[in-house]
C-alpha positions as CSV (number, residue, x, y, z in Angstrom):
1,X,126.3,73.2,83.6
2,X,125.8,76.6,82.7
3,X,124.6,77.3,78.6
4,X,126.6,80.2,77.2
5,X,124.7,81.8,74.0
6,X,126.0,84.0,71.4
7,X,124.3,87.0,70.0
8,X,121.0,86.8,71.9
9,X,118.6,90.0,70.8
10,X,118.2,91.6,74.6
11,X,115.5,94.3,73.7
12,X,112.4,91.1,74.5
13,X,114.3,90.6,78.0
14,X,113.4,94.5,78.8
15,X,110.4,96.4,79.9
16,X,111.8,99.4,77.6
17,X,112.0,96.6,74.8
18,X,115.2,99.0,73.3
19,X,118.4,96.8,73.0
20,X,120.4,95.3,70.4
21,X,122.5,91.6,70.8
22,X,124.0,90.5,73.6
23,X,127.8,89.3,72.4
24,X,127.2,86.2,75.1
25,X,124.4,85.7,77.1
26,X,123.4,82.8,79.8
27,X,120.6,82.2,82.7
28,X,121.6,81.6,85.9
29,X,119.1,79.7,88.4
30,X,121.4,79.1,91.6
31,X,124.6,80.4,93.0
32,X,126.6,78.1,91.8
33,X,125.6,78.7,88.1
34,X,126.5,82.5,89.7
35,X,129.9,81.8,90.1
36,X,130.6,79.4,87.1
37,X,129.1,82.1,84.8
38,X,131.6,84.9,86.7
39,X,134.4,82.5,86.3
40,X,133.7,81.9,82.4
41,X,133.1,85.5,81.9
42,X,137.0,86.6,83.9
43,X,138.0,83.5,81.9
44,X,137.3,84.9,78.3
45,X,138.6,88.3,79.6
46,X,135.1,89.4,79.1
47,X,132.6,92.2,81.0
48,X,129.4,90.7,82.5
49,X,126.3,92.7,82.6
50,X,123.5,92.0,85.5
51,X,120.2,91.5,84.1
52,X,117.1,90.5,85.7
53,X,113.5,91.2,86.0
54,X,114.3,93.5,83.1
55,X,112.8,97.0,84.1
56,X,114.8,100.2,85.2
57,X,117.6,99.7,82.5
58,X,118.3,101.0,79.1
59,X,120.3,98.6,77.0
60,X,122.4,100.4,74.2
61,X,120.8,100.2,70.8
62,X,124.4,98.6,69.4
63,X,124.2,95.9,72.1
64,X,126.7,94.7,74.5
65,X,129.9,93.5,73.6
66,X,129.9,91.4,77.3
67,X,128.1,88.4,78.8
68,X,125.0,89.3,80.2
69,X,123.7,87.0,83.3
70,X,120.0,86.6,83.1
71,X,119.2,85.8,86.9
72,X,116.1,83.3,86.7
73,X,116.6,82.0,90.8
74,X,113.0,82.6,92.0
75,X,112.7,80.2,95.0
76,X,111.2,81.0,98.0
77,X,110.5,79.4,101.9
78,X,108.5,80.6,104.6
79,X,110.0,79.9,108.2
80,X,107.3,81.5,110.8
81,X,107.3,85.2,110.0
82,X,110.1,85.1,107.7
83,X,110.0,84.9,104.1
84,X,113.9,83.9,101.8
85,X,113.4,84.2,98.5
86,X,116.4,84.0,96.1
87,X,117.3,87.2,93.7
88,X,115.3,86.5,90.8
89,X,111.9,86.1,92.2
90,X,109.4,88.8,91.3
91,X,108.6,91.3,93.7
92,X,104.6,91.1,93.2
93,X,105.0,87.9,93.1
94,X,106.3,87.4,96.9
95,X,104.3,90.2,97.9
96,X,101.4,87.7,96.9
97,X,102.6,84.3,97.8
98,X,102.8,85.9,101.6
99,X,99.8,87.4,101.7
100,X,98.0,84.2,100.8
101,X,99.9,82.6,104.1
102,X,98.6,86.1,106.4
103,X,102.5,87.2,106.4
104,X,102.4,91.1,105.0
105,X,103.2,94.6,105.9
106,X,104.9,95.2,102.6
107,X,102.0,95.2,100.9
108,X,102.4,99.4,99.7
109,X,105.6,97.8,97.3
110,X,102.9,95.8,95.2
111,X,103.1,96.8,91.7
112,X,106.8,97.9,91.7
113,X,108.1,96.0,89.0
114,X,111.1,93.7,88.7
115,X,112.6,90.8,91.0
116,X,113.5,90.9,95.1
117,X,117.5,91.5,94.0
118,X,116.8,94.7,92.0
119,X,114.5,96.3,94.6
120,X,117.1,95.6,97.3
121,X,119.9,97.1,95.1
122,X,118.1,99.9,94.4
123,X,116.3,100.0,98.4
124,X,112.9,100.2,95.7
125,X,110.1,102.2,97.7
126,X,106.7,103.4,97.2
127,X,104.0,105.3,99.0
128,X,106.2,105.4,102.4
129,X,107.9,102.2,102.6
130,X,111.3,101.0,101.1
131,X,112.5,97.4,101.1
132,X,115.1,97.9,103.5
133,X,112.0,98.6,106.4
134,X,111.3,94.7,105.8
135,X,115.3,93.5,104.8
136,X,116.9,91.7,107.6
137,X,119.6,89.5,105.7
138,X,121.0,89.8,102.3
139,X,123.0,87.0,100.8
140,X,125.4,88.0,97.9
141,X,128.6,86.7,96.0
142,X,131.5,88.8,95.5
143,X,132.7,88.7,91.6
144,X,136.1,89.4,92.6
145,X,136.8,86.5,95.2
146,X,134.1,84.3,94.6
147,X,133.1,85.0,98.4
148,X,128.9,84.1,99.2
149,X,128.8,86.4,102.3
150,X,125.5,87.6,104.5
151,X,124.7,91.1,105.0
152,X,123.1,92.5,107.8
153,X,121.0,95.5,107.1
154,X,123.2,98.0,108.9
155,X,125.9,96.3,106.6
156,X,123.7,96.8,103.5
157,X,123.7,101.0,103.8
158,X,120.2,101.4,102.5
159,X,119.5,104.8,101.6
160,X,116.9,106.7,99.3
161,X,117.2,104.3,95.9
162,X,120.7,103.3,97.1
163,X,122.6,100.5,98.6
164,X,125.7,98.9,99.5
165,X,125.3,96.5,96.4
166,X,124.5,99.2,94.1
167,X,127.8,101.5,95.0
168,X,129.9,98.0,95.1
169,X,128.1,96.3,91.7
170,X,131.5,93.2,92.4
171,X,128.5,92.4,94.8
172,X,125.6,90.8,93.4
173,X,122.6,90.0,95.8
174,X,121.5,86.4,95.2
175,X,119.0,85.7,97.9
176,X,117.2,87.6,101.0
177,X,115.5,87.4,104.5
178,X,112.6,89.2,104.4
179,X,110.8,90.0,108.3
180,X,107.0,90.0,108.1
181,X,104.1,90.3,110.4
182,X,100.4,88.6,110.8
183,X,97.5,89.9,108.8
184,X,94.3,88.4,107.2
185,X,94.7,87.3,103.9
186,X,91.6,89.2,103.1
187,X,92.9,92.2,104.6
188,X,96.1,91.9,102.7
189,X,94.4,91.3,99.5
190,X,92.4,94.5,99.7
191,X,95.4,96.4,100.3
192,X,97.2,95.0,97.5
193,X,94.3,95.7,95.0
194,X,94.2,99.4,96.2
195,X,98.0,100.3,95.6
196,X,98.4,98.7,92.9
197,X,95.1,100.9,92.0
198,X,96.8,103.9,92.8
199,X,99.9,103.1,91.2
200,X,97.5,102.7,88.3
201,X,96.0,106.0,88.5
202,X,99.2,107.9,89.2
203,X,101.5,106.1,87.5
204,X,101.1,104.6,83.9
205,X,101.1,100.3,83.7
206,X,102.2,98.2,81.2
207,X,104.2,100.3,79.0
208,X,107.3,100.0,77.4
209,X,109.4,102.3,80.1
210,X,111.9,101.6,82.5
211,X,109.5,102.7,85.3
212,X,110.5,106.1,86.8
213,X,113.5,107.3,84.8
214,X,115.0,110.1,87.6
215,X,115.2,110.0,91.7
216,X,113.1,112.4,93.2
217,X,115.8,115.0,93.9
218,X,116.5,117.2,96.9
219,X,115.1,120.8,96.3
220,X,115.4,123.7,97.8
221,X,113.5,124.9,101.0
222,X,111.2,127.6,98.4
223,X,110.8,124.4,95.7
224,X,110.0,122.4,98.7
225,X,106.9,124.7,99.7
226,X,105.8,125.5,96.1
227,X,105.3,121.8,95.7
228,X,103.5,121.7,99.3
229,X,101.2,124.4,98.7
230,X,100.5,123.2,95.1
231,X,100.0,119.6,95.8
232,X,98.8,120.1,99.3
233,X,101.5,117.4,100.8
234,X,104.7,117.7,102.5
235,X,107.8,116.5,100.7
236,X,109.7,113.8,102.0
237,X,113.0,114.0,103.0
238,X,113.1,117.3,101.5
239,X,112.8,115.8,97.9
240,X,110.1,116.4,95.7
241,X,108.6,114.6,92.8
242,X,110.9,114.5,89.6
243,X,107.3,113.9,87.4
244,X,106.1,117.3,89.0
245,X,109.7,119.2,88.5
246,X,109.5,117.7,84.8
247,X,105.8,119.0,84.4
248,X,106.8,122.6,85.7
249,X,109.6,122.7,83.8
250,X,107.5,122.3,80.5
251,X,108.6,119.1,79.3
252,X,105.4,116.5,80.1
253,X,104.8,115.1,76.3
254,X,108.5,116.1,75.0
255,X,109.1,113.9,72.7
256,X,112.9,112.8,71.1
257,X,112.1,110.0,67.5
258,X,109.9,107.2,69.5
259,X,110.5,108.1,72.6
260,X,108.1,110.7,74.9
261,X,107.9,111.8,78.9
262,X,104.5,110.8,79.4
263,X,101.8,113.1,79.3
264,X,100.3,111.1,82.6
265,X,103.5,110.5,84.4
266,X,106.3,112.3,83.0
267,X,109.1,110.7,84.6
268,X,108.5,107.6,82.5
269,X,109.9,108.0,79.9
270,X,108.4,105.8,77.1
271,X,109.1,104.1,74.1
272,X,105.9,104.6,71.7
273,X,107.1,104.5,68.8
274,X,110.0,101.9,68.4
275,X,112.7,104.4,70.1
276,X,116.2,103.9,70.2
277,X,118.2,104.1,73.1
278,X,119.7,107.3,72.0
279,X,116.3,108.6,71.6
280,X,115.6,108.2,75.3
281,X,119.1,109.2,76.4
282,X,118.5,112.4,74.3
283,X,115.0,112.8,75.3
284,X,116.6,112.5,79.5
285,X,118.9,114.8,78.3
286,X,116.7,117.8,76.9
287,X,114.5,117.2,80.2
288,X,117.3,117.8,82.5
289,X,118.3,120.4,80.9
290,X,115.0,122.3,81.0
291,X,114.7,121.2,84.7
292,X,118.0,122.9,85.8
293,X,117.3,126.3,83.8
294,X,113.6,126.7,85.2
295,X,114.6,125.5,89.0
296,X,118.3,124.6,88.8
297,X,117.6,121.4,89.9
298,X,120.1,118.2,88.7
299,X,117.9,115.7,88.0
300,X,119.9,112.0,88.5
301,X,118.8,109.0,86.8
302,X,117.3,106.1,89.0
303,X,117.2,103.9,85.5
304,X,121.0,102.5,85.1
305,X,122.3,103.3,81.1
306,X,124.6,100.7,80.3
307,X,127.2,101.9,77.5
């Protein structure tokens, strides 16, 4: 039996830490406490919001007149190579628990934050890799019909931050198979430490930010070798960094009330001095702006802004 609360302050739940009340608000820790929280919520005639390990979101400072789903399902099982793991497990988390068994290959995700369903929604990457290079099966219930149905990874259209479940949000991922290979512990280990080391040094931890605001955009073929011969790497996919776009284009340290672009990584955007969620909205919007003028460039957001 599910436990539906009224008025639940959501800013704690967040890694931005910006949010008002939530009108309704319940955890869910199986599928079945899924669908009898999706029932209660087209029941009451109601909205539900998706909320789980809390990062890349901005929650509106008035709060949300809906019932937001806390997804607490963190279970996991290891057959052979394979790892499931339910939606609300954290990422790091798995990352670790495999390692320890010699099962790895993912180990460049370490340090993402937030829980397996949100990086397979938003196909989360770093340094090379993407989840969808390790997915093989995705469960998830469809809102509309109630309907738990696996996903094969063709079926999942991963692309760059993008997914089948994040175009069709009536599909909510609840659990995955996740194909891994043999490796040392130790070995493993040591190449957890060093990413999340270099996500250390290149991108700010443990601040209250969504985690990169914007994708890295696609540029132009003379914005693509500006950023090659400045950097002295090739751009991927023909994208280049939204941090280094924001940094050209002047606005590293802008700052709207609380909120700032990071004068280390300025595609976090960060709440430093008890910002609002329009402060950060209007802060995103003054940096896109400037981004499009100097390189006419749309910057697109990777954090979802719920209204």
């Amino acid at each position: 039996m599910i436990d539906i609360r009224e008025n639940v302050p959501l800013g704690s739940h967040t890694t931005f830490e910006i949010g008002g009340k939530a009108r309704y608000y319940v955890v869910v820790k199986t599928e079945e406490d899924m669908r009898e929280a999706v029932r209660w919520s087209r029941d009451k005639g109601t909205r539900f919001v998706i909320l789980a390990g809390g990062s890349n979101v901005l929650l509106p400072d008035k709060g949300l007149d809906a019932l937001v789903i806390s997804i607490e399902s963190d279970r996991s099982s290891f057959r052979g190579n394979t790892l499931e793991a339910e939606a609300g497990a954290n990422l790091l988390g798995l990352i670790r628990l495999a390692s320890a068994r010699g099962l790895g290959g993912w180990e460049k995700l370490a340090g993402i934050p937030g829980t397996l369903g949100g990086a397979i929604r938003g196909n989360a990457g770093a340094f090379g890799p993407e989840i969808k290079d390790f997915t093989q099966k995705v469960r998830a219930l469809s809102t509309k019909t109630d309907e738990l149905r696996e996903f094969n990874v063709a079926e999942c259209n991963f692309s760059y931050r993008n997914s089948f479940f994040k175009q069709n949000p009536e599909w909510i991922v609840t659990r995955a198979l996740i194909e891994l290979e043999p490796i040392e512990p130790s070995d493993s280990e040591a190449i957890i430490e060093r990413t999340i080391a270099e996500r250390e040094r290149r991108h700010i931890q443990n601040v209250r930010a969504a985690g990169s605001f914007f994708v890295n955009p696609v540029a132009s073929k003379e914005i693509q070798e500006l950023f090659e011969k400045e950097k002295g790497v090739e751009s991927r996919e023909g994208r280049v960094p939204a941090g280094w776009l924001i940094e050209k284009a002047g606005m590293k340290g802008a700052r709207v009330g609380g909120a700032i672009a990071s004068e280390q990584h300025p595609n976090y955007l960060v709440n430093e001095a008890g910002a609002t969620s329009a402060d950060v909205k209007a802060l995103a919007k003054k940096i896109k702006a400037a981004v499009m003028e100097r390189f006419g460039v749309a910057l697109q957001e990777e954090a979802a802004i719920f209204a």
